[in-house]
Short mmCIF file of the C-alpha atoms (twelve columns), coordinates in Angstrom:
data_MODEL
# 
_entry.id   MODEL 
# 
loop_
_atom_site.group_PDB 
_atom_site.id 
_atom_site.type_symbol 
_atom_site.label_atom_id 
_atom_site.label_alt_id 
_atom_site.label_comp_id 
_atom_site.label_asym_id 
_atom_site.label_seq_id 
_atom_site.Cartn_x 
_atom_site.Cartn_y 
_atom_site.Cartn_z 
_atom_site.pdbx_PDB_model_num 
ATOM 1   C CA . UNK A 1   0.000   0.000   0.000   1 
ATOM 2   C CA . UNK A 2   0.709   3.487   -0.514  1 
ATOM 3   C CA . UNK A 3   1.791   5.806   2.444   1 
ATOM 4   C CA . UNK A 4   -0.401  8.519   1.592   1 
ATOM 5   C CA . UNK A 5   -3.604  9.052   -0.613  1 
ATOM 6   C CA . UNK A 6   -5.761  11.081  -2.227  1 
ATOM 7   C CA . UNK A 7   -8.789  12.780  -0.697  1 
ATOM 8   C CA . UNK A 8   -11.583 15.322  -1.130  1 
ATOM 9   C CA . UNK A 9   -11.297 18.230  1.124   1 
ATOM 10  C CA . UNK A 10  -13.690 20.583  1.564   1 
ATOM 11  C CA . UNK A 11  -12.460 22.915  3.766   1 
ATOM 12  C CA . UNK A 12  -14.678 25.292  6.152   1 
ATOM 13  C CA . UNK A 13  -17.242 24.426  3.910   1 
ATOM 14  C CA . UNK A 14  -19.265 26.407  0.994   1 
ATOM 15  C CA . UNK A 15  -20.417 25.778  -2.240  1 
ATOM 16  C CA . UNK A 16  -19.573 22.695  -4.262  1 
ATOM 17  C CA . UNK A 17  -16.150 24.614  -5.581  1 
ATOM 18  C CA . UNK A 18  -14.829 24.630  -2.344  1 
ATOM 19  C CA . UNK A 19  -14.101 20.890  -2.423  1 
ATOM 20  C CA . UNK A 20  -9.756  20.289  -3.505  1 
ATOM 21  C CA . UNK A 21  -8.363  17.228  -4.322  1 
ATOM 22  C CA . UNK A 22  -5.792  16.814  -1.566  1 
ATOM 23  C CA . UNK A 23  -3.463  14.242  0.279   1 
ATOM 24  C CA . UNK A 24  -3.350  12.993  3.642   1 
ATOM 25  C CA . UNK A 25  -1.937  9.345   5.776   1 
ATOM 26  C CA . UNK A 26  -3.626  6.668   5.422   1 
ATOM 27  C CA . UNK A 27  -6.581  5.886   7.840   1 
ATOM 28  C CA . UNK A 28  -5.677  4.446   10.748  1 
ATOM 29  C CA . UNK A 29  -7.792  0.902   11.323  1 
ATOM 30  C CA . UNK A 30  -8.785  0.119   15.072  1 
ATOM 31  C CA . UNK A 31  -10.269 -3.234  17.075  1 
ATOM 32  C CA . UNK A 32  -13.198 -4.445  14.736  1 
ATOM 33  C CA . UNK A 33  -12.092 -2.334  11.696  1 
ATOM 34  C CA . UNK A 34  -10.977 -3.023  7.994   1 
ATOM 35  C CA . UNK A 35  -9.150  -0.528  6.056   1 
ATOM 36  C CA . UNK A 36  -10.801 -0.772  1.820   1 
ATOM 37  C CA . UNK A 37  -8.579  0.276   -0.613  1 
ATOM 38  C CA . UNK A 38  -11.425 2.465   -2.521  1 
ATOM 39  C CA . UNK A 39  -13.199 1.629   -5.987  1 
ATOM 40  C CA . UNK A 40  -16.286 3.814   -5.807  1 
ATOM 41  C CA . UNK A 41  -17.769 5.908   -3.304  1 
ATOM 42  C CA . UNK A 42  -21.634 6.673   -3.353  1 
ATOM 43  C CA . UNK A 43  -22.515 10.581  -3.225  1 
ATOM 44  C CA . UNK A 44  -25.854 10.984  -0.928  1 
ATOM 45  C CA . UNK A 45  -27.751 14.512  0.062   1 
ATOM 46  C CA . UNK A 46  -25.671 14.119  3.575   1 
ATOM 47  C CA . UNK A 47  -22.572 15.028  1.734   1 
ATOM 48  C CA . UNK A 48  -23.786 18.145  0.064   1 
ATOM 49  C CA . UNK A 49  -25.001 19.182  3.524   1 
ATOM 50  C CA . UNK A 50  -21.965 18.170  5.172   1 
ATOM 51  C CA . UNK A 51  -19.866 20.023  2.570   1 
ATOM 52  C CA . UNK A 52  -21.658 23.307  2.889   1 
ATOM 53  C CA . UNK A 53  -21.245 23.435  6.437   1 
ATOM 54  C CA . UNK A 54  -25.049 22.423  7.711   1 
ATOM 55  C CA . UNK A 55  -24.435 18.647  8.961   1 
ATOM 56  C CA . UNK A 56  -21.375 18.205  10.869  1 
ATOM 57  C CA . UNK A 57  -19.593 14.767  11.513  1 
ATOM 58  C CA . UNK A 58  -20.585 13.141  14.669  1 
ATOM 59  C CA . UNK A 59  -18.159 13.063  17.347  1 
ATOM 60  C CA . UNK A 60  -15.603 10.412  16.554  1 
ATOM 61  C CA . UNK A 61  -16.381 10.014  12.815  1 
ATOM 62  C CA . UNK A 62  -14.298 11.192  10.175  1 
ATOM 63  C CA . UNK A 63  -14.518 14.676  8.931   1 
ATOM 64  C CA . UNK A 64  -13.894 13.880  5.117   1 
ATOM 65  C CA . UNK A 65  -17.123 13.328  2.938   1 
ATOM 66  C CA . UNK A 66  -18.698 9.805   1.697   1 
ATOM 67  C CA . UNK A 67  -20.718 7.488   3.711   1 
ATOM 68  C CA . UNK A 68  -20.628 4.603   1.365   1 
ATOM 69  C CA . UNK A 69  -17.617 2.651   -0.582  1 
ATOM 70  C CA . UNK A 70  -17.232 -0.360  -2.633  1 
ATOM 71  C CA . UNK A 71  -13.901 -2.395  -3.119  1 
ATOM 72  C CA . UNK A 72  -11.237 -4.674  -1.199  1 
ATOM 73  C CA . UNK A 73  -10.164 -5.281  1.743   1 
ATOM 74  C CA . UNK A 74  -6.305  -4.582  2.244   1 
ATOM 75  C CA . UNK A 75  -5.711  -4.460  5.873   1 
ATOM 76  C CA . UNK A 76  -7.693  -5.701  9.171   1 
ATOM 77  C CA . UNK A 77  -7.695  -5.410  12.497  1 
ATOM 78  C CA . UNK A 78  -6.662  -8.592  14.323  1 
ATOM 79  C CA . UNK A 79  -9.983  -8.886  15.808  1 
ATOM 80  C CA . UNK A 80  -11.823 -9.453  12.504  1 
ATOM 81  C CA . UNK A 81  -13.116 -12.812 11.916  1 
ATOM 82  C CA . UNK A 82  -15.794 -12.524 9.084   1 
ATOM 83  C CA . UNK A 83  -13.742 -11.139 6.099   1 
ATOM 84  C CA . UNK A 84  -10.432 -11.520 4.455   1 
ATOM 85  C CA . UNK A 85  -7.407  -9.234  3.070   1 
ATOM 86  C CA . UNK A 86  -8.656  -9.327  -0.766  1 
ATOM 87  C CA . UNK A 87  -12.215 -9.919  -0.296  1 
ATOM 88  C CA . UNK A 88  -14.559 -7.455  -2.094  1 
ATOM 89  C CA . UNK A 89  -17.011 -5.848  -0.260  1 
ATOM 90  C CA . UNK A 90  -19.083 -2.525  -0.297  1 
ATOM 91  C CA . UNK A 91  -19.930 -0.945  3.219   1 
ATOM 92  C CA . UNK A 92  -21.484 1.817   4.756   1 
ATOM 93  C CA . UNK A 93  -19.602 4.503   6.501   1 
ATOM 94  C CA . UNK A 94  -18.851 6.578   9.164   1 
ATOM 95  C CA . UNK A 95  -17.567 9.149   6.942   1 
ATOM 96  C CA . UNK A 96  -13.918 8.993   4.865   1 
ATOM 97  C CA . UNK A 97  -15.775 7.773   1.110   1 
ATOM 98  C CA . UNK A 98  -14.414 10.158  -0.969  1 
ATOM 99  C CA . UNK A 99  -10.330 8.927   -0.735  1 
ATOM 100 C CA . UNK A 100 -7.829  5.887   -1.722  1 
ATOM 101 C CA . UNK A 101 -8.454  4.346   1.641   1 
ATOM 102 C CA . UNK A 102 -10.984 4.009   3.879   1 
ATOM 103 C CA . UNK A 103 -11.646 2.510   7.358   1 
ATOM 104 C CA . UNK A 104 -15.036 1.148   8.333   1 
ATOM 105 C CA . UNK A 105 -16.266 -1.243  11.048  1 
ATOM 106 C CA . UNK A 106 -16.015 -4.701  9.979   1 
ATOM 107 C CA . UNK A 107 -19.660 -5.373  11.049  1 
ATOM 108 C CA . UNK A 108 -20.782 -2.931  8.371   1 
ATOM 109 C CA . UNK A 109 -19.119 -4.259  5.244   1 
ATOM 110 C CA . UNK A 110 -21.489 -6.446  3.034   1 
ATOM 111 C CA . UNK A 111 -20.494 -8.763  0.172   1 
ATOM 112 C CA . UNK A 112 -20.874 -7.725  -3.520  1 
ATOM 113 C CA . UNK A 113 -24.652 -8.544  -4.731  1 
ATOM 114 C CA . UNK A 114 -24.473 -11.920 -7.423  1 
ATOM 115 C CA . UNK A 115 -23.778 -9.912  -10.912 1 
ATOM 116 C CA . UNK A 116 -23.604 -6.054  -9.491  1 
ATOM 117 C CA . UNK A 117 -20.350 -4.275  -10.742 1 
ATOM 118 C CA . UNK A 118 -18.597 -2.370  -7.794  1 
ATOM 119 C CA . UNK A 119 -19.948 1.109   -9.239  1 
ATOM 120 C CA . UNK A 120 -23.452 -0.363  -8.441  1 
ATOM 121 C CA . UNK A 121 -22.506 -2.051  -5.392  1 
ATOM 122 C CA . UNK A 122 -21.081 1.389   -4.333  1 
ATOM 123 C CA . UNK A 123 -24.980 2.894   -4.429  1 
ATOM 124 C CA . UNK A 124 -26.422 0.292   -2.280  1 
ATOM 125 C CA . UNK A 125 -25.180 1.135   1.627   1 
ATOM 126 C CA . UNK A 126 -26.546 4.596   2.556   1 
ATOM 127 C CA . UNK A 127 -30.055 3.879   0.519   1 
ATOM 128 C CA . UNK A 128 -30.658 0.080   1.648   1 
ATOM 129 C CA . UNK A 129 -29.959 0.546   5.099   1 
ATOM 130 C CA . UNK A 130 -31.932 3.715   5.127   1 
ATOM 131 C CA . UNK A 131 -34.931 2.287   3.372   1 
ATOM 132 C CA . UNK A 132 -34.862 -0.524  5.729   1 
ATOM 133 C CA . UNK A 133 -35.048 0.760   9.026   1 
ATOM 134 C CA . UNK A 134 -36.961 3.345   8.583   1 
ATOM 135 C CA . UNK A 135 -39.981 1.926   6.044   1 
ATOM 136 C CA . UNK A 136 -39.743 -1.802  7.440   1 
ATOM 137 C CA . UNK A 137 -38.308 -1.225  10.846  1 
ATOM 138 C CA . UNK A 138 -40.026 2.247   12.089  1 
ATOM 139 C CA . UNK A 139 -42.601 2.034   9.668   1 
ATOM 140 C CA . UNK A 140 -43.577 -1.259  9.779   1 
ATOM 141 C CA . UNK A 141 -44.654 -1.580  6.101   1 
ATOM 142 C CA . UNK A 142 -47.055 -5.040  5.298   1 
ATOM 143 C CA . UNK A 143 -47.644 -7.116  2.427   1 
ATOM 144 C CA . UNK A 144 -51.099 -5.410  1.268   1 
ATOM 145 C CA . UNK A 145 -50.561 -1.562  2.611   1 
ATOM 146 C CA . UNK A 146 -50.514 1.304   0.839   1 
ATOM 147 C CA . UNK A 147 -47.274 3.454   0.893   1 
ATOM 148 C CA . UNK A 148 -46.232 7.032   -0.390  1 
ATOM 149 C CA . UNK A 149 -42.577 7.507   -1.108  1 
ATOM 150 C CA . UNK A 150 -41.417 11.130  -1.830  1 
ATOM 151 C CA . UNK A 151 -38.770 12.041  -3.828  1 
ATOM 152 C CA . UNK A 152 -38.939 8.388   -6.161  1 
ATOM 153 C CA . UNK A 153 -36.210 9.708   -7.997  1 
ATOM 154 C CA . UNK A 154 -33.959 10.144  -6.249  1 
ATOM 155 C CA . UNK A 155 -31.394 6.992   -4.786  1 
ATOM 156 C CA . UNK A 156 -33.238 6.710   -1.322  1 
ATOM 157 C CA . UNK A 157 -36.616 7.173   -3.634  1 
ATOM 158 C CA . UNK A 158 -36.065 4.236   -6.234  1 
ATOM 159 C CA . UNK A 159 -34.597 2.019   -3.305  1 
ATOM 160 C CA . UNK A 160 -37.898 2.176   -1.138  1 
ATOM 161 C CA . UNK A 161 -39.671 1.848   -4.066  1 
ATOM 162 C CA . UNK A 162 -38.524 -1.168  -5.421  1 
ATOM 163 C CA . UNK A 163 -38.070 -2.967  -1.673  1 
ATOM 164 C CA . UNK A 164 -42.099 -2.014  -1.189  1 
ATOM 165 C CA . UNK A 165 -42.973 -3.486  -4.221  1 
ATOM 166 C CA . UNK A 166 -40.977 -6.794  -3.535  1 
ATOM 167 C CA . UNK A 167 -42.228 -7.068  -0.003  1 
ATOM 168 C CA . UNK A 168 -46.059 -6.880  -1.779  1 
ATOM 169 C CA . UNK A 169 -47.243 -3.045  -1.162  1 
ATOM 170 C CA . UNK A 170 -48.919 -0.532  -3.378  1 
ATOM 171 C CA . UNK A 171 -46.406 2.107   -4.099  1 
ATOM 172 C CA . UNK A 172 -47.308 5.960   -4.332  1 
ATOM 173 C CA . UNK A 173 -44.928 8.310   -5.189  1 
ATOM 174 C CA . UNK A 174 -44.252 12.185  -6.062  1 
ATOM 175 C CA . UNK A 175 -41.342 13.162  -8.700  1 
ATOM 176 C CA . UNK A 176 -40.809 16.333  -10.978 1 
ATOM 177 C CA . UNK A 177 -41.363 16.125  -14.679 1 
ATOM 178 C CA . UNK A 178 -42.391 13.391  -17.220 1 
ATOM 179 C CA . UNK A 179 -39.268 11.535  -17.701 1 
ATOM 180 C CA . UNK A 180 -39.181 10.781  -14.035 1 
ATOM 181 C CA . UNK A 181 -42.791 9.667   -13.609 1 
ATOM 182 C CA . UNK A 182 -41.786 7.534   -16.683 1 
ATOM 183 C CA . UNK A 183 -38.516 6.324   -14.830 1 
ATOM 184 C CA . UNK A 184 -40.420 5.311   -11.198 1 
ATOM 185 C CA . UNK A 185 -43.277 3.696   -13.230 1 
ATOM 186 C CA . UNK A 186 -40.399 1.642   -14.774 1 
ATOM 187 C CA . UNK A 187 -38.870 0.469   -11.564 1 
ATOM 188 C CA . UNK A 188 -42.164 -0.510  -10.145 1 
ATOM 189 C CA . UNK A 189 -44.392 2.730   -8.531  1 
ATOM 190 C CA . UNK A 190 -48.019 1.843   -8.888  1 
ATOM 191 C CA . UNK A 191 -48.749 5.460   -8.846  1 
ATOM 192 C CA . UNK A 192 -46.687 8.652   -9.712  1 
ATOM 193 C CA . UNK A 193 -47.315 11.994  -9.376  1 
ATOM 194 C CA . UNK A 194 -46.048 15.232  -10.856 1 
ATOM 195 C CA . UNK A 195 -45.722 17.167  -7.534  1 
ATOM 196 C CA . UNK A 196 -45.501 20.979  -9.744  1 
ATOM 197 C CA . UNK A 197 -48.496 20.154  -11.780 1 
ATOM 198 C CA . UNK A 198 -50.805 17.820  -9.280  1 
ATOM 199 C CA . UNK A 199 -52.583 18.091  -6.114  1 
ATOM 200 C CA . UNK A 200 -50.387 15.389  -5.135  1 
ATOM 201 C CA . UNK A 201 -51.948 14.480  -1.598  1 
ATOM 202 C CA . UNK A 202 -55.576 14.949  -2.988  1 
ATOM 203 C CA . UNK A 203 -55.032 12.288  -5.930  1 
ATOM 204 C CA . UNK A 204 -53.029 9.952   -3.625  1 
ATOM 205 C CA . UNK A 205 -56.515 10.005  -1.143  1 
ATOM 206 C CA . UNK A 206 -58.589 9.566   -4.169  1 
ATOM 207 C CA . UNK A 207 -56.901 6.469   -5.493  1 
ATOM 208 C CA . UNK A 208 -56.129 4.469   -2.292  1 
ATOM 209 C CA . UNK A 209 -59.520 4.120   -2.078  1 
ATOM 210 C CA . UNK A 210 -60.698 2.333   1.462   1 
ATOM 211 C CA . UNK A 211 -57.203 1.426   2.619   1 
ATOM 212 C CA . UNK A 212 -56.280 4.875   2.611   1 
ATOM 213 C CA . UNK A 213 -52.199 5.665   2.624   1 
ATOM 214 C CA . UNK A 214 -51.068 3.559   5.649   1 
ATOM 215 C CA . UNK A 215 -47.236 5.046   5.471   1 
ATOM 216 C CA . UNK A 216 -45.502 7.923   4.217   1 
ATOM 217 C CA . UNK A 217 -41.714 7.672   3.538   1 
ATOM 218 C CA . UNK A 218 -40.790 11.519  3.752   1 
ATOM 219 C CA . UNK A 219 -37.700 13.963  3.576   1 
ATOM 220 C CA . UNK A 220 -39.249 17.103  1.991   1 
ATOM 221 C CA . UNK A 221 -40.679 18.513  5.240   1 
ATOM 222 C CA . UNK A 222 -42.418 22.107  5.664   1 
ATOM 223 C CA . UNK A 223 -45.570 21.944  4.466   1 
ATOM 224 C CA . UNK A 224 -45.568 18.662  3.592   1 
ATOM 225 C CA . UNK A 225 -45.930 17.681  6.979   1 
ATOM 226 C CA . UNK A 226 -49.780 18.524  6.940   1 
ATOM 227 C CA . UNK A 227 -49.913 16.947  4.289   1 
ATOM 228 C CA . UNK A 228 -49.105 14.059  5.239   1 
ATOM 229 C CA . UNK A 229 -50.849 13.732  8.170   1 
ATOM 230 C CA . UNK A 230 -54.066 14.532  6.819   1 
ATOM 231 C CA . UNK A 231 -53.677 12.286  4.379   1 
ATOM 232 C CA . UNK A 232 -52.810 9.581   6.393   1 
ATOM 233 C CA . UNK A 233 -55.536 6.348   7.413   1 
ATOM 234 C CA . UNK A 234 -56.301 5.477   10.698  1 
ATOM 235 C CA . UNK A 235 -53.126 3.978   12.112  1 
ATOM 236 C CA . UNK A 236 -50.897 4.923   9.515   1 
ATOM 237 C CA . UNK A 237 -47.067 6.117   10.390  1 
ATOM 238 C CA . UNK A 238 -44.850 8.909   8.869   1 
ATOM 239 C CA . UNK A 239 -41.712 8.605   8.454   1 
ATOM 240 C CA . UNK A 240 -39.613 11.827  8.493   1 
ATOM 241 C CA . UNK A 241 -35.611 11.127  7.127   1 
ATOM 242 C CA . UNK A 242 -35.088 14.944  6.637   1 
ATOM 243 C CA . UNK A 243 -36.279 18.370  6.234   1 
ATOM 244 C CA . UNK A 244 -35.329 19.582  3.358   1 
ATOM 245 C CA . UNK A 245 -37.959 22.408  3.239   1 
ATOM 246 C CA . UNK A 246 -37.740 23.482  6.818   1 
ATOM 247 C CA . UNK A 247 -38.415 21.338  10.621  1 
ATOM 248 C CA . UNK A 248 -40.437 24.367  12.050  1 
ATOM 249 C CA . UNK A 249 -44.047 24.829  10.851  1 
ATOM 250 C CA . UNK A 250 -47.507 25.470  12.249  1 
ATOM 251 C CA . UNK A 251 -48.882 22.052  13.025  1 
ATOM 252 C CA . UNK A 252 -52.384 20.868  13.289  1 
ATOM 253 C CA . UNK A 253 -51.959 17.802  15.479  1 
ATOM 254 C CA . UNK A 254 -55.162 16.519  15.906  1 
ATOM 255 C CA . UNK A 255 -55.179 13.897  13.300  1 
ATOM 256 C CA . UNK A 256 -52.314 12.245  15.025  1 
ATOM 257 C CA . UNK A 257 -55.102 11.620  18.203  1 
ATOM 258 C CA . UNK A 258 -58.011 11.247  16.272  1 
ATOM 259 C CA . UNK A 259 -56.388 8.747   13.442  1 
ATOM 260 C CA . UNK A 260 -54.050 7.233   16.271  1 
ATOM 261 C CA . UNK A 261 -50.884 8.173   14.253  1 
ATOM 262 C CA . UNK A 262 -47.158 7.294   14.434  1 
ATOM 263 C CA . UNK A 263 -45.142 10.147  13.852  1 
ATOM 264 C CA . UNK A 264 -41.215 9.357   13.915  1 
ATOM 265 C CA . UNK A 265 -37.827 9.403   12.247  1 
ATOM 266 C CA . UNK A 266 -34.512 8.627   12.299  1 
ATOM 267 C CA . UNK A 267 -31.034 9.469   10.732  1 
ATOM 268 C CA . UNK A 268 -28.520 7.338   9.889   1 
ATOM 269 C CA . UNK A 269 -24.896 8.141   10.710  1 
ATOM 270 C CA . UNK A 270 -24.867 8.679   14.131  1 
ATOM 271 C CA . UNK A 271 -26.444 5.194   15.096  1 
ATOM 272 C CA . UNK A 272 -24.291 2.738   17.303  1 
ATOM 273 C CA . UNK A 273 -21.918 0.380   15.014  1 
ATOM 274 C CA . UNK A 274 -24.213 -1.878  16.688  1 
ATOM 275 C CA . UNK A 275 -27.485 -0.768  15.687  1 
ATOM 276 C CA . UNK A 276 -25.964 -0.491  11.911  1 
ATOM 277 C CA . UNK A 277 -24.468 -4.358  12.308  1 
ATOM 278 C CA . UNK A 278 -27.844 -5.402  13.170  1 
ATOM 279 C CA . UNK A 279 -29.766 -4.054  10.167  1 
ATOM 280 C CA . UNK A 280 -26.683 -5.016  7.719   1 
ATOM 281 C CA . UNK A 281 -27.312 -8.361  9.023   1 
ATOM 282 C CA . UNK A 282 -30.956 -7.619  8.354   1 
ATOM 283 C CA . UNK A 283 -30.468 -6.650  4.825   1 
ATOM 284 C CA . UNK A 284 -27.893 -10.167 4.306   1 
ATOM 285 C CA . UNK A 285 -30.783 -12.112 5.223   1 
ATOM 286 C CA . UNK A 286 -34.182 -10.368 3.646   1 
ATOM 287 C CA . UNK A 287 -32.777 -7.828  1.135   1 
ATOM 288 C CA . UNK A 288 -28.940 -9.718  -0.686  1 
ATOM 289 C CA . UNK A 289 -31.308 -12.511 -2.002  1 
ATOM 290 C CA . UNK A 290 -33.915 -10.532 -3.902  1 
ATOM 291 C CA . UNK A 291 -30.716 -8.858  -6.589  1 
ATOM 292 C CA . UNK A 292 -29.819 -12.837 -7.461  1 
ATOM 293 C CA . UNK A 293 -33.853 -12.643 -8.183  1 
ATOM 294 C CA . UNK A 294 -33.633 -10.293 -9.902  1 
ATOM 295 C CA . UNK A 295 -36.361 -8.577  -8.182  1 
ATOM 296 C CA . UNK A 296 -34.146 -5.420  -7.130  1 
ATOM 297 C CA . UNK A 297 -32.287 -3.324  -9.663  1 
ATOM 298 C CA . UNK A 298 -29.776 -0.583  -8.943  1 
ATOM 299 C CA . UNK A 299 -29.878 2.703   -11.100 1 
ATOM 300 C CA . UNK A 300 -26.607 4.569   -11.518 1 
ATOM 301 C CA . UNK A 301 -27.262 7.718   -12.861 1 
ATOM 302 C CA . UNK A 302 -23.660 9.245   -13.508 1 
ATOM 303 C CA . UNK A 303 -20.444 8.473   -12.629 1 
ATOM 304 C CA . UNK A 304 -17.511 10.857  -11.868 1 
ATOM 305 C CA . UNK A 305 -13.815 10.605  -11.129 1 
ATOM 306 C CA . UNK A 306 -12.978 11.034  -7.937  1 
ATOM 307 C CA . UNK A 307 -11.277 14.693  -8.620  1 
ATOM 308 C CA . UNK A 308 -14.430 15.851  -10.307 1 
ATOM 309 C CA . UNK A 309 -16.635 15.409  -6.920  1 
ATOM 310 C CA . UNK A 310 -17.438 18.872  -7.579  1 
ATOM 311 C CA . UNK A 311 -19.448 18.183  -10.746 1 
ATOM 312 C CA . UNK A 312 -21.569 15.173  -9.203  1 
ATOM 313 C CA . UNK A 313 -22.190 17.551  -6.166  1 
ATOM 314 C CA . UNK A 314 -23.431 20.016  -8.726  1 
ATOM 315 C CA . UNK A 315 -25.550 17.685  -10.431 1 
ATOM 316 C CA . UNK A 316 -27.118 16.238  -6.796  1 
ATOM 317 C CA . UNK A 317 -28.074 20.282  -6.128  1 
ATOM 318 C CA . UNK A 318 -29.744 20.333  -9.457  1 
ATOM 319 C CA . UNK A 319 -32.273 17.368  -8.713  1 
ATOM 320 C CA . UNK A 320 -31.347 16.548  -12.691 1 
ATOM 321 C CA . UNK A 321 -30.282 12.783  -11.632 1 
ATOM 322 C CA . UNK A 322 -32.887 9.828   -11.754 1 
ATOM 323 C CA . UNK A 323 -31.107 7.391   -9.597  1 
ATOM 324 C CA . UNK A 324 -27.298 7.364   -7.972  1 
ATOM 325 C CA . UNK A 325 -24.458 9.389   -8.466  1 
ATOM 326 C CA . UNK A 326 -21.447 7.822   -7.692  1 
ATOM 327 C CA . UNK A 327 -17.928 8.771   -7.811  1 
ATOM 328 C CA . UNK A 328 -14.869 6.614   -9.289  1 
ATOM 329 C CA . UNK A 329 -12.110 6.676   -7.209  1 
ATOM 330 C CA . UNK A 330 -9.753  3.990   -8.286  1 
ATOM 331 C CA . UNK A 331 -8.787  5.104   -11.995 1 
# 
């Protein structure tokens, strides 16, 4: 291995030209870690936060960008059982994506999907554990319910999408424009709607019919929050990952007591390595056997070199993507 490597730095933060290509020492790997010489990194909303200074590490995690990685395994700790030096893997992270190297708990690495390249395998981490605790887990989605995912378009979109649909629910979901409504339709969405052009909550109430919506998968926020809840059926649970359009509103609780509503949420990163083993383990058992199915597709939208992370940050700003941006880090 190399002594040093490459990384994205990003400074005090700013817009997506603040980011530098720069180099550093390698990671250093502690009890329970692997250190993954880097293929592909994924590039999630977290990162764009992160890099314009509104979503700071959590204590203890690393301050350069990327929460997800695919490629191998050069170095372990001498604690790790499970995995190999030279085993291929993709993983969730605590941070470090965007370099050469990265360290991540062993616990959260996850072998390659049957027949997924490692720029595919690179998009699956931050979405599939997302999707899973928070629709199945926290939102306790059935065979037979009715569920509204906003956003389909996007990478934690198309993931809940196509794990509702495999799991037997009736998929609802909001995008912008007709090549996305196209796209969602595509991967599986029973419904799609255009939410500039439609009364998006209104036609969603309409064609559930008697079920009603029974969970809402949401990251939008503001004044969707209403929305949601009225919208809601008795019972039903929404699922906030994010609040893109603002956490403080005027809120009409009611429906909450009268429709005896769950109202929760949940982020990612700063969960315990063992709350993140457990659902990895989750998604080796329910979720790794439905891409050898081929029940479960993955949708890379663009893929950039590692020293262009500027450009796919761009392009993740502009909501243009249908899908997962990924960056190439390993030339």
């Amino acid at each position: 291995m190399k002594e040093t490597m490459e990384y994205i730095d990003h400074g005090k933060g700013g817009s997506a030209s603040c980011m530098q290509l720069k180099n550093s020492p390698l990671p250093q790997i502690r009890s329970g870690e692997v250190l993954i010489e880097v293929a592909y990194a994924g590039v999630n909303r977290p990162d764009v936060l992160q890099r314009a200074g509104l979503y700071p590490p959590p204590p203890g995690a690393s301050p350069i960008l990327g929460l997800e990685v695919s490629g191998k395994i050069v170095a372990k700790a001498d604690d790790v059982r499970q995995w190999r030096v030279g085993d291929v893997v993709c993983a969730l992270t605590h941070g470090g994506g965007y370099t050469e190297y990265c360290s991540v708990h062993s616990s959260h690495c996850l072998p390659i999907p049957h027949g997924l390249s490692l720029a595919e395998a690179a998009a699956l981490p931050e979405n599939y554990f997302t999707v899973w605790s928070n629709v199945f887990e926290r939102g306790g989605l059935k065979e037979g319910e009715n569920i509204l995912v906003h956003g389909g378009a996007g990478g934690i979109g198309y993931t809940a999408i196509q794990l509702a649909k495999a799991f037997g629910a009736k998929v609802f979901t909001t995008v912008s424009g007709s090549d996305k409504i196209e796209a969602v339709r595509k991967l599986g969405a029973d419904f799609a709607f255009d939410y500039k052009t439609q009364d998006w909550a209104k036609e969603a109430n309409t064609l559930a019919g008697a079920r009603g919506i029974n969970c809402i998968l949401d990251f939008v926020g503001g004044l969707y929050i209403q929305k949601n809840l009225n919208l809601l059926a008795r019972n039903g649970r929404l699922v906030q990952i994010a609040f893109l359009q603002g956490a403080k509103i005027e809120l009409d609780c009611l429906p909450i007591l009268t429709k005896n509503l769950t109202f929760t949420g949940s982020v990612l990163r700063p969960r315990s390595i063992e709350e993140k083993a457990s659902i990895a383990l989750a998604l080796l058992e329910n979720v790794w056997p439905l891409f050898t199915s081929k029940q479960l597709t993955v949708l890379v939208s663009a893929v950039f070199p590692l020293c262009e992370a500027q450009k796919a940050h761009e392009l993740m700003e502009s909501s243009g993507h249908i899908g997962k941006i990924v960056l190439k880090v390993i030339m």
